[in-house]
GUTORFI-808133 format. One record per residue: residue number from 1; x, y, z of N, C-alpha, C in turn. Coordinates in Angstrom, 2 decimals. Layout:
BEGIN
<i->NUM npx->X npy->Y npz->Z capx->X capy->Y capz->Z cpx->X cpy->Y cpz->Z> .
...
//
This chain:
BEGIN
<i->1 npx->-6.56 npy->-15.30 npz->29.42 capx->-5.12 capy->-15.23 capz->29.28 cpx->-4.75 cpy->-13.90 cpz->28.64> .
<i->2 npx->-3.78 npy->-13.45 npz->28.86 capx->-3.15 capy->-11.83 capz->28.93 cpx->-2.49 cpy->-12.45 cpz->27.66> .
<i->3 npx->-2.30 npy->-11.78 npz->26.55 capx->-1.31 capy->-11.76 capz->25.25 cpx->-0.58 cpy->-10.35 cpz->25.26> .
<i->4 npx->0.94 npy->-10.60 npz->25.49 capx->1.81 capy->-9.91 capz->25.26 cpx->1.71 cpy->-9.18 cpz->24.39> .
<i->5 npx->1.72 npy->-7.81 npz->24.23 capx->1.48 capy->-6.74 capz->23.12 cpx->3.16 cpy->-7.05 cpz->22.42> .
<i->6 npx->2.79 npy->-7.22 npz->20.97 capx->3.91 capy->-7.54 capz->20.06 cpx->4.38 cpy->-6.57 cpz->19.71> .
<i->7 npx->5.52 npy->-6.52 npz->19.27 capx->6.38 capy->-4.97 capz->19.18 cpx->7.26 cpy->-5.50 cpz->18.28> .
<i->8 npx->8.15 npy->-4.40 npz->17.37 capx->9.11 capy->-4.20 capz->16.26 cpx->9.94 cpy->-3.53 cpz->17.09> .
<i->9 npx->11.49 npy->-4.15 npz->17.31 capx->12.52 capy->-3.25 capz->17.60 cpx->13.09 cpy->-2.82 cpz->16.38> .
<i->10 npx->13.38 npy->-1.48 npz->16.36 capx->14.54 capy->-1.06 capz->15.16 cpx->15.34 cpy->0.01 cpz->16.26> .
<i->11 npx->16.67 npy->-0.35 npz->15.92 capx->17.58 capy->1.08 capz->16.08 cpx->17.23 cpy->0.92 cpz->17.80> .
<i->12 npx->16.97 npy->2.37 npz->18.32 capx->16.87 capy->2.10 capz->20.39 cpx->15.46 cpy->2.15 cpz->20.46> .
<i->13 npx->14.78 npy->2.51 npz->19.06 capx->13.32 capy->2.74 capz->19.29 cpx->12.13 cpy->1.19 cpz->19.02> .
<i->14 npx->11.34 npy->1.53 npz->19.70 capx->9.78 capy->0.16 capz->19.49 cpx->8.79 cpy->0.78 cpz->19.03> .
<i->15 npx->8.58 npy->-0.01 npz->17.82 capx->7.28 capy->0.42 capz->16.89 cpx->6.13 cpy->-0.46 cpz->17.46> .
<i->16 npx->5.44 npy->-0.09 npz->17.53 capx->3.92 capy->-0.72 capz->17.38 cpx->3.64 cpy->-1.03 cpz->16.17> .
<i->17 npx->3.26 npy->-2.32 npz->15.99 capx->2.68 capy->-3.31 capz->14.66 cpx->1.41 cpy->-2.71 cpz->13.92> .
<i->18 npx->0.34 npy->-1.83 npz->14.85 capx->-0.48 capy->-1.08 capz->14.23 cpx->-0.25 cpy->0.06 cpz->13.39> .
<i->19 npx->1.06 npy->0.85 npz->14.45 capx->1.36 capy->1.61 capz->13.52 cpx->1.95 cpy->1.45 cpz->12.14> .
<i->20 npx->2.90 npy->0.26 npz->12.36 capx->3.83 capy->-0.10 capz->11.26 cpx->2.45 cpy->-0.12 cpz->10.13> .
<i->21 npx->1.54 npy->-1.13 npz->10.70 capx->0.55 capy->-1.63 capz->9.27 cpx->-0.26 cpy->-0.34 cpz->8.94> .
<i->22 npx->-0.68 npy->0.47 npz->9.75 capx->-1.57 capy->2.19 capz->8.81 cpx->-0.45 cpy->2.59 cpz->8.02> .
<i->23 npx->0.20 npy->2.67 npz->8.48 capx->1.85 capy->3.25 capz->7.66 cpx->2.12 cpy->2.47 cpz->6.16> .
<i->24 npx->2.02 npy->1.26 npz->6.21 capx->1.92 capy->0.73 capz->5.35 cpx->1.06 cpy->0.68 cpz->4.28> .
<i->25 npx->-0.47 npy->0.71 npz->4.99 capx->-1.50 capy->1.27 capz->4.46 cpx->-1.45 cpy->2.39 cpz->3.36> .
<i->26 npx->-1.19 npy->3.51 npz->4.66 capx->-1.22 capy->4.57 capz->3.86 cpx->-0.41 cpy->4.87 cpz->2.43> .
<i->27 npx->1.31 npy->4.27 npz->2.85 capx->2.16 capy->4.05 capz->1.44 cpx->1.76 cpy->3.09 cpz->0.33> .
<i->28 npx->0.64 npy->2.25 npz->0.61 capx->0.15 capy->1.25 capz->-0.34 cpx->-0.88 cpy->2.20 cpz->-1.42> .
<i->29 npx->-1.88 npy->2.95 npz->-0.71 capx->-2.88 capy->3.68 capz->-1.43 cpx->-1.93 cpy->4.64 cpz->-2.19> .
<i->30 npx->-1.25 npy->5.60 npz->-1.26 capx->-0.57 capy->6.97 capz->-1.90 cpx->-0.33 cpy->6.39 cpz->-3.44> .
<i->31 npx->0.64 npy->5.05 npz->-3.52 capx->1.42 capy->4.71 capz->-4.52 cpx->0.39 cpy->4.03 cpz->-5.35> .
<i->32 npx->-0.55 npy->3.90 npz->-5.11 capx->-1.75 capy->3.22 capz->-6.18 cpx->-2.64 cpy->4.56 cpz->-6.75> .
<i->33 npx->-2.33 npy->5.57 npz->-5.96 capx->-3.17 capy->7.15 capz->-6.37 cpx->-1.73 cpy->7.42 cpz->-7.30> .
<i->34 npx->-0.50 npy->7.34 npz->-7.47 capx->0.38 capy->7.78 capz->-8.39 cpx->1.09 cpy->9.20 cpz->-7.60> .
<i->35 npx->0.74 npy->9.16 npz->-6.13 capx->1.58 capy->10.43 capz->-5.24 cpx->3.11 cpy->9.98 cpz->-4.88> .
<i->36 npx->3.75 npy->10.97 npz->-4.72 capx->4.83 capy->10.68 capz->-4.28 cpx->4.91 cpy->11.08 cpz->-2.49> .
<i->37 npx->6.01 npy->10.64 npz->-1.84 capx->5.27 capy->11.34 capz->-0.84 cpx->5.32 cpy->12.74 cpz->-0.82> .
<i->38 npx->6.55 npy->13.29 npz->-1.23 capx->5.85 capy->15.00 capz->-1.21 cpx->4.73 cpy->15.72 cpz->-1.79> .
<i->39 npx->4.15 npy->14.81 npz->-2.55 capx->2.98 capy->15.32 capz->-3.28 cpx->1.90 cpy->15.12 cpz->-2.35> .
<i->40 npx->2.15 npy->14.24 npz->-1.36 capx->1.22 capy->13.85 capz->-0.04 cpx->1.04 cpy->14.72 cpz->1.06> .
<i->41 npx->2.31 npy->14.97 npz->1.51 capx->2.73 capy->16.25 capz->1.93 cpx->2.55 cpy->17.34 cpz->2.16> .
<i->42 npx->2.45 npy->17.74 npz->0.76 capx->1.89 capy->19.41 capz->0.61 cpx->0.49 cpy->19.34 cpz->0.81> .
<i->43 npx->-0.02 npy->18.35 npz->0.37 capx->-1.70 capy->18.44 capz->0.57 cpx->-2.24 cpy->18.12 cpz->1.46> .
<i->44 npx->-1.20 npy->17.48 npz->2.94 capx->-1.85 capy->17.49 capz->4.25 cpx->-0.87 cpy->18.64 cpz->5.02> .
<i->45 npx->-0.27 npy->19.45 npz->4.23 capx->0.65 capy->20.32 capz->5.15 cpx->1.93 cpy->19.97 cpz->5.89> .
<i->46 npx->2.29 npy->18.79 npz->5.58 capx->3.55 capy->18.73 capz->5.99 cpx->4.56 cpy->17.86 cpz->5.61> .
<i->47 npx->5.73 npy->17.57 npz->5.79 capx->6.92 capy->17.89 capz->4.82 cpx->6.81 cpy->15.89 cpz->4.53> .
<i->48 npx->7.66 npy->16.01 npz->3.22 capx->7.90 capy->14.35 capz->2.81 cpx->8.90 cpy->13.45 cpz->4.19> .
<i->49 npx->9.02 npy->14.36 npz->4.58 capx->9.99 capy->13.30 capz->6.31 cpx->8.98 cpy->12.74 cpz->6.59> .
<i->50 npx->8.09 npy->13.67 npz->6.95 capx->7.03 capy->13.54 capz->8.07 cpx->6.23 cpy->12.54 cpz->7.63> .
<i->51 npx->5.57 npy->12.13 npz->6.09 capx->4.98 capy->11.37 capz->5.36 cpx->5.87 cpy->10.01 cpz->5.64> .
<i->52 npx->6.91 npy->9.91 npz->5.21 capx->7.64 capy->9.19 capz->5.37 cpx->7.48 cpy->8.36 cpz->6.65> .
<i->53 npx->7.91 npy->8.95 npz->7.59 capx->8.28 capy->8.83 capz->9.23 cpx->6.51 cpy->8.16 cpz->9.37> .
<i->54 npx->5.47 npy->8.50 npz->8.95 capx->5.12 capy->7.73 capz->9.41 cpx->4.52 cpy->6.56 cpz->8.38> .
<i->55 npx->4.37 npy->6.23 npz->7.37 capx->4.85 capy->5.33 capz->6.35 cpx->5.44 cpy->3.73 cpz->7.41> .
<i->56 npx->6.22 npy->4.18 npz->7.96 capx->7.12 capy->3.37 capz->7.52 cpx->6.69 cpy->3.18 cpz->9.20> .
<i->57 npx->5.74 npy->3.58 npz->10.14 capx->5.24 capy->3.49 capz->11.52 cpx->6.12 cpy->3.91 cpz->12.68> .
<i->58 npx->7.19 npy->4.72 npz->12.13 capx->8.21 capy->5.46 capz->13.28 cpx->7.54 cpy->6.68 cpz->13.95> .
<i->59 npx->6.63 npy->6.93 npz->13.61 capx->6.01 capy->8.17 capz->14.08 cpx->4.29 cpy->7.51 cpz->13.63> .
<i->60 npx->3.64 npy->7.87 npz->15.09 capx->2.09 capy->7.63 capz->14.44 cpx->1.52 cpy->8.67 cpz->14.14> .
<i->61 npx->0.40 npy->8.51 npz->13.50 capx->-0.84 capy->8.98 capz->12.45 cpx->-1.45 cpy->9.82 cpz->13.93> .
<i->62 npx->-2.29 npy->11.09 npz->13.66 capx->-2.92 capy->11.33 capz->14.77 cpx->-4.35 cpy->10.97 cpz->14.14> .
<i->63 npx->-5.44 npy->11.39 npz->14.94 capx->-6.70 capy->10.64 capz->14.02 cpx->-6.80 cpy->12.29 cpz->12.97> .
<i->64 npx->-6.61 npy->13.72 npz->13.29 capx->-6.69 capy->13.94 capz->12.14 cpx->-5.74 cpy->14.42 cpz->11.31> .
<i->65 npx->-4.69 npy->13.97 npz->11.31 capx->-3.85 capy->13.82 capz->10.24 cpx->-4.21 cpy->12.72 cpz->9.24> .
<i->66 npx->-4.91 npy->11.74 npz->9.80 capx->-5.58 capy->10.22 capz->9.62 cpx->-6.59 cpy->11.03 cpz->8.40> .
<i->67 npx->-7.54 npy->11.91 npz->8.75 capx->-8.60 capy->12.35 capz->8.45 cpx->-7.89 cpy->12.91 cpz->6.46> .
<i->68 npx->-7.06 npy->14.36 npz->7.45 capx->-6.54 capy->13.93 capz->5.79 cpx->-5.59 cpy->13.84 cpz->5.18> .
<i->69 npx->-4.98 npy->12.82 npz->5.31 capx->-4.66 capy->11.51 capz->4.32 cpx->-5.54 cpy->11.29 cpz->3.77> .
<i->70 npx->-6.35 npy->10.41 npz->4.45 capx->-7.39 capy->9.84 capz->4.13 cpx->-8.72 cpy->10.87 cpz->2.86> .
<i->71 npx->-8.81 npy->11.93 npz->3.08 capx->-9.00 capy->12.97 capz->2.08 cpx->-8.57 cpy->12.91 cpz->0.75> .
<i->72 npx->-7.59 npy->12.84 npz->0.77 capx->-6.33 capy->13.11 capz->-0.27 cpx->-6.86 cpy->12.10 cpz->-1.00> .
<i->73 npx->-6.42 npy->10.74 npz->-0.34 capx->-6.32 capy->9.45 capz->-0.99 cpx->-7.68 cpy->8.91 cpz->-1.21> .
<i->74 npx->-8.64 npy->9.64 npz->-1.19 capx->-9.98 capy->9.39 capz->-1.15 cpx->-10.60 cpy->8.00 cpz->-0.72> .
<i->75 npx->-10.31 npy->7.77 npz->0.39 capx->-10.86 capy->6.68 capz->1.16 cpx->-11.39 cpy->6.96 cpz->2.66> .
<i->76 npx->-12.07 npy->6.39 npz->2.91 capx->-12.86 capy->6.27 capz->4.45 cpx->-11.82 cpy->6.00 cpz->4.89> .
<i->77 npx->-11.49 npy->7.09 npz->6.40 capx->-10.92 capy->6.40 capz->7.65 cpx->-10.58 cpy->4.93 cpz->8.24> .
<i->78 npx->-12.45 npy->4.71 npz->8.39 capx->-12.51 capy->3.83 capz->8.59 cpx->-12.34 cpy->2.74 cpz->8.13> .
<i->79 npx->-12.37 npy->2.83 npz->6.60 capx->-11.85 capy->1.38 capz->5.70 cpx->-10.32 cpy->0.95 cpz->6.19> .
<i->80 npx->-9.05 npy->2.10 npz->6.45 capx->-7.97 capy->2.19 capz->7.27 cpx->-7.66 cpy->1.37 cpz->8.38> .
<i->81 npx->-8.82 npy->1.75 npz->9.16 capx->-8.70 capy->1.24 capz->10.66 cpx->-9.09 cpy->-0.15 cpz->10.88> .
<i->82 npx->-10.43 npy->0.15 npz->9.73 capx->-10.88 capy->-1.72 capz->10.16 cpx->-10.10 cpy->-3.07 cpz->9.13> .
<i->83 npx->-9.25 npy->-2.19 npz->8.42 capx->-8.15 capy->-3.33 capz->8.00 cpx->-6.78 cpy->-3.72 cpz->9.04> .
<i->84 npx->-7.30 npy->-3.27 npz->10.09 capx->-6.12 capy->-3.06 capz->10.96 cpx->-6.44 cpy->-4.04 cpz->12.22> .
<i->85 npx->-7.70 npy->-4.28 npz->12.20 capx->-7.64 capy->-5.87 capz->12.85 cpx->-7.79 cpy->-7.12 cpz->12.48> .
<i->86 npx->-7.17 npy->-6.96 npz->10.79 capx->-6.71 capy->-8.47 capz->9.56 cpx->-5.76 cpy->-8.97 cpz->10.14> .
<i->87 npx->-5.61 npy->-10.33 npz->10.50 capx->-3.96 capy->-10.91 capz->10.41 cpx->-3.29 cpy->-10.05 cpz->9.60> .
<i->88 npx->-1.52 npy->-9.74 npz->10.21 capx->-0.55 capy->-9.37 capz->9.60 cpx->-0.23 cpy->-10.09 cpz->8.55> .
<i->89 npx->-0.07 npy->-9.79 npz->7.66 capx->0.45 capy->-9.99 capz->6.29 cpx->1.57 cpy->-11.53 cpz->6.45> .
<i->90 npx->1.44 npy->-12.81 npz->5.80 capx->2.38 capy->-13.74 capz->6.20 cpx->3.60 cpy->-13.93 cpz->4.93> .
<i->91 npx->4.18 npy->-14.64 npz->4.97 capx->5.57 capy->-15.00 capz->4.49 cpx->4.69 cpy->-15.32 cpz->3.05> .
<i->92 npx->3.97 npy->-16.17 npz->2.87 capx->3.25 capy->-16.77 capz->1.66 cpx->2.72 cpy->-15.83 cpz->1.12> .
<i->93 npx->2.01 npy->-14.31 npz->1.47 capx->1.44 capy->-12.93 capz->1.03 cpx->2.20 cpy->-12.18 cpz->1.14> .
<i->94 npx->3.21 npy->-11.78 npz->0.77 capx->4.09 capy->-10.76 capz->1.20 cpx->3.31 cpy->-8.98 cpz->1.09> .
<i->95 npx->3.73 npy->-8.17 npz->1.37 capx->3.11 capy->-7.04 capz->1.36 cpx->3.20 cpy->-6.59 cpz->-0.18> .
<i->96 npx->2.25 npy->-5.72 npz->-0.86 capx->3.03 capy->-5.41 capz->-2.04 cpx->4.09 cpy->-4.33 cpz->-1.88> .
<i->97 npx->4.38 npy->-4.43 npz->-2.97 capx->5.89 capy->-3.93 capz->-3.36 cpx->5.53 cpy->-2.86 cpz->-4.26> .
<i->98 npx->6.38 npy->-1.61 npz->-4.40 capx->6.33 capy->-0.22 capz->-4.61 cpx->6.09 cpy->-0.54 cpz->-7.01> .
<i->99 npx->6.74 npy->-1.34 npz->-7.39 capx->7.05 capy->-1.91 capz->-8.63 cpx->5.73 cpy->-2.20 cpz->-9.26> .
<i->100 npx->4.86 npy->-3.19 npz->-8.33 capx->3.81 capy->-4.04 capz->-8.23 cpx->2.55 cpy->-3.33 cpz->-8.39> .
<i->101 npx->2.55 npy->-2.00 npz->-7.58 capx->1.45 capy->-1.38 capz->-7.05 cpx->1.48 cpy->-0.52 cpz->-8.87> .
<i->102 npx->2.79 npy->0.25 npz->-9.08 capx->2.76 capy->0.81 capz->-10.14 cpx->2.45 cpy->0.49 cpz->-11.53> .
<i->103 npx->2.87 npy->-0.97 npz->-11.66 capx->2.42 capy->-1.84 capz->-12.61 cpx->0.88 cpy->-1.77 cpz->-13.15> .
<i->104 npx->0.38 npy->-2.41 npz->-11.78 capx->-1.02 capy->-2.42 capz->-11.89 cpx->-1.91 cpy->-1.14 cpz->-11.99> .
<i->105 npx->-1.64 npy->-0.34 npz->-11.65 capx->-2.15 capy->0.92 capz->-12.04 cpx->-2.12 cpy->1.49 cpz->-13.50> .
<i->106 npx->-0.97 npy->1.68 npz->-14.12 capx->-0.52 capy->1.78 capz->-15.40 cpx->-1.29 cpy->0.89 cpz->-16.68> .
<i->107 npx->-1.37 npy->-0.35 npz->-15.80 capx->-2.53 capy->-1.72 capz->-16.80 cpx->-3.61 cpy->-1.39 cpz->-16.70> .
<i->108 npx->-4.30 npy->-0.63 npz->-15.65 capx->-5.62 capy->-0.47 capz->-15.19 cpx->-5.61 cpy->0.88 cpz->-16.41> .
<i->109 npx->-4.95 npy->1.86 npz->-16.50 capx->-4.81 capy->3.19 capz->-17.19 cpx->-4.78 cpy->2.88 cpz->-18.60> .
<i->110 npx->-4.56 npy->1.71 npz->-18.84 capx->-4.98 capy->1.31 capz->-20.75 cpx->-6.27 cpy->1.33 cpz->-20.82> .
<i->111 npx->-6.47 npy->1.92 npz->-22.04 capx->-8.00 capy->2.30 capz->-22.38 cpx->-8.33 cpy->1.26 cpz->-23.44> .
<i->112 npx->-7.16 npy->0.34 npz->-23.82 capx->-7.77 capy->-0.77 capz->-24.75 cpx->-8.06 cpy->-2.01 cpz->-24.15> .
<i->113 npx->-8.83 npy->-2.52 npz->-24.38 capx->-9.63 capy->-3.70 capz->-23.40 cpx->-8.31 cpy->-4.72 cpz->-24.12> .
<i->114 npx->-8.26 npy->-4.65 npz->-25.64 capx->-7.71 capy->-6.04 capz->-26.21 cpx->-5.72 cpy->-5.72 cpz->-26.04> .
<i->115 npx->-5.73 npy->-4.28 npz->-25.95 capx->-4.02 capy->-4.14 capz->-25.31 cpx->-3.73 cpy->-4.44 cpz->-23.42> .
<i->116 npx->-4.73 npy->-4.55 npz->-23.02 capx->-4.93 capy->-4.79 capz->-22.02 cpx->-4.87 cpy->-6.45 cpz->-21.48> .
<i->117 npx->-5.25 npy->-6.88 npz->-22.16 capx->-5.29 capy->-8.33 capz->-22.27 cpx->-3.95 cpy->-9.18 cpz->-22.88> .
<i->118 npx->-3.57 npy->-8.01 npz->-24.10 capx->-1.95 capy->-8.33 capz->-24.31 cpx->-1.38 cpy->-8.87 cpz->-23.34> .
<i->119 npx->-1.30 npy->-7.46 npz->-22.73 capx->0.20 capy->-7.39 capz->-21.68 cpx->-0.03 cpy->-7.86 cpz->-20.61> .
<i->120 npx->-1.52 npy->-8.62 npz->-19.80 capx->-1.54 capy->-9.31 capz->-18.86 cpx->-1.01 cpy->-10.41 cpz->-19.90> .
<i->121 npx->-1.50 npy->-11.00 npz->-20.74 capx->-0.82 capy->-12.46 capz->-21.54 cpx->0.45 cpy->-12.21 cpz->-21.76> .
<i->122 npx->0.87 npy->-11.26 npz->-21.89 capx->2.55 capy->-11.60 capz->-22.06 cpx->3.55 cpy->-11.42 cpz->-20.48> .
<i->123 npx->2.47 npy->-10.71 npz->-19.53 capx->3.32 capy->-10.63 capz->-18.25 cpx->2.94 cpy->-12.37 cpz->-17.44> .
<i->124 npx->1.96 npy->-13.40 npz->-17.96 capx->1.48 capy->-14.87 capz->-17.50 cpx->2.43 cpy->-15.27 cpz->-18.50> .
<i->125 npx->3.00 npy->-15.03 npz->-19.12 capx->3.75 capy->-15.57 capz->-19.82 cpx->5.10 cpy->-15.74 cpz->-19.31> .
<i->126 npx->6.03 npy->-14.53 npz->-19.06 capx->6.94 capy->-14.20 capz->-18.52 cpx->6.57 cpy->-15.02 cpz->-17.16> .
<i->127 npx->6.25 npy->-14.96 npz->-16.33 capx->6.00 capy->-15.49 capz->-14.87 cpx->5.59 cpy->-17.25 cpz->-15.19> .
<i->128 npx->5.85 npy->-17.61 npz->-16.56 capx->5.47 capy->-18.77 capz->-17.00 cpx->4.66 cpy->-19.52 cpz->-16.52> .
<i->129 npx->3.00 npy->-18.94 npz->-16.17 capx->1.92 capy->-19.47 capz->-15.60 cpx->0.98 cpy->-19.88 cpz->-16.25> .
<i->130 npx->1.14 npy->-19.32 npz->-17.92 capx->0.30 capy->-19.92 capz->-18.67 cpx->1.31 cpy->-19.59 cpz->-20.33> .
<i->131 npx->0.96 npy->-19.67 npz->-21.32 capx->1.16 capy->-19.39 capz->-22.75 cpx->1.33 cpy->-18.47 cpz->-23.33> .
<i->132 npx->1.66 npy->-17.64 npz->-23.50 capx->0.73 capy->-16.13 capz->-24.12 cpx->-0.29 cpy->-16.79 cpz->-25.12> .
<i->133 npx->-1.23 npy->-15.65 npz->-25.06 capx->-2.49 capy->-15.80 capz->-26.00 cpx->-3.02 cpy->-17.11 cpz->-25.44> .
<i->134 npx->-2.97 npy->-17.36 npz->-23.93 capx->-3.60 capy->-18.69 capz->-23.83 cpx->-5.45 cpy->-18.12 cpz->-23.44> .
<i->135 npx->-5.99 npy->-19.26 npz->-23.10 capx->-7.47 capy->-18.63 capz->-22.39 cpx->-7.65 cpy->-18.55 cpz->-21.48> .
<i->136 npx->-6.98 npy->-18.07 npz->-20.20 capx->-6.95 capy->-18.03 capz->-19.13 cpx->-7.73 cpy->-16.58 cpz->-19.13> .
<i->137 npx->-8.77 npy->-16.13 npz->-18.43 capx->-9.21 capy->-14.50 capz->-17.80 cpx->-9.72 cpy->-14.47 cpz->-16.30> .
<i->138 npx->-9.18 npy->-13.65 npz->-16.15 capx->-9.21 capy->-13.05 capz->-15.03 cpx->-10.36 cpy->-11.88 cpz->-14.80> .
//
């Protein structure tokens, strides 16, 4: 049986779902490396549109523009590509979020194991999933 190639309409243009998800990809790592996209930009040679544009899968990746990105952000290509035949992301996983990605980076960047443990206990707290200071570890 033939399966209809799935497509994103926006605006008069059709995205491809692959592209959309490298795009996504790629804005997931950039923002976990702490780049902006022009900081992405300059270091593959071309402008924050262009980063953007394809981000967001309106424009695709060529394989070596792919190459470096992928440089930059210090990851295999291929780790890229072969996340790219995962189920799409569902309603119950949502994609992360630009807030989310920064968060966790910033927690990861504490150099105190026991301030570290704080502020995950007071952010299980807030999200009222456990106590603060309870014994929950992760």
């Amino acid at each position: 049986m033939i399966r209809k190639k799935e497509t994103i309409h926006r605006g008069s243009g059709i995205l491809d779902p692959v592209d959309v998800r490298l795009g996504a990809q790629v804005r997931e790592l950039r923002i976990q490396r702490g780049l902006s996209q022009m900081q992405l930009g300059v270091e593959i040679g071309l402008t924050f549109q262009q980063v953007q544009k394809y981000e967001r899968g309106t424009n695709r990746i060529s394989v070596a523009t792919l190459v470096r990105i992928c440089r930059v952000l210090k990851v295999a290509p291929g780790q890229l590509v072969d996340r790219l035949s995962d189920p799409p992301p569902d309603a119950e996983h949502p994609p992360s979020d630009r807030k989310a990605l920064v968060a966790t980076r910033e927690l990861l960047n504490l150099q105190s194991e026991p301030v570290r443990g704080a502020v995950l206990g007071l952010l299980r707290a807030i999200a009222g999933r456990t106590e603060l200071g309870g014994s929950r570890h992760d």
